[in-house]
N, C-alpha and C positions, 0 to 999 in steps of 0.2 A: 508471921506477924499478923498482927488482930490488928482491922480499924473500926473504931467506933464511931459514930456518928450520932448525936444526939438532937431530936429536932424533938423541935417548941417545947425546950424547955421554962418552962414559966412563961412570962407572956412572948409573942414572937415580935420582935425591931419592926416597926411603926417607921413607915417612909418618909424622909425630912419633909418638912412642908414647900408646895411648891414656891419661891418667891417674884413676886411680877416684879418683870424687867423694867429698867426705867423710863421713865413715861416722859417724851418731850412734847412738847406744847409746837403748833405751830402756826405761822402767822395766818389769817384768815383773809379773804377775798374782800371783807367790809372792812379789815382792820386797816386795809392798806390803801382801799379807795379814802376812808377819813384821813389821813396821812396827809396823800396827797394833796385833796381837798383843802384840808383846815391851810397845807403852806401855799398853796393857789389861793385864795382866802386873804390868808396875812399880805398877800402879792410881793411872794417871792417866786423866783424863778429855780426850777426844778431841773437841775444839772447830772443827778441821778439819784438811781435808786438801788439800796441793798436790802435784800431780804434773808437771816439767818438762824432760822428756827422761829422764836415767835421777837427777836430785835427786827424792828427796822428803821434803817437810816435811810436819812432824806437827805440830801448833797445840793445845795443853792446857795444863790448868790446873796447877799445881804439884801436886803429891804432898801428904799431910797430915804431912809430915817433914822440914818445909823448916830448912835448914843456914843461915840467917841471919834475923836480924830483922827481914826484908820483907814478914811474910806478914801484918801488917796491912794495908799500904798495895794488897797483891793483892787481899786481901779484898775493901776498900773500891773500888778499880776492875770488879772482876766484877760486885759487886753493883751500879754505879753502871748497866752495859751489860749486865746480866739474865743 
């Protein structure tokens, strides 16, 4: 048995192109002091904080100017969990 092998016939297969991997975004050191800031600011109190990728949540308590009749029922949950 005969094996043939034929190289570069015609033009020779061209390497897929590389493609860049996905690019996430993440939160930055000013991004998160203004955060902070602007709800120290508004004067809320800052119960915590999540950073996940470039979201972040800010966790406080309502403001002493709340726009609806909820702010017993806040009340009574803050003080239930200290």
């Amino acid at each position: 048995m005969s094996r043939i092998l034929k190289l570069h016939e015609g033009e020779p297969p061209r390497p897929a192109p590389k493609k860049r991997g996905a690019y996430r975004r993440t939160a930055t050191k000013s991004e998160i002091e203004r955060v902070v800031r602007t709800a120290t600011e508004l004067g809320l109190t800052i119960y915590g904080l999540t950073v996940e990728g470039e979201r972040i949540q800010v966790q406080t308590r309502p403001g002493p100017d709340p726009t609806t009749g909820a702010r017993p029922a806040v009340d009574a949950w803050f003080d239930r969990r200290g």
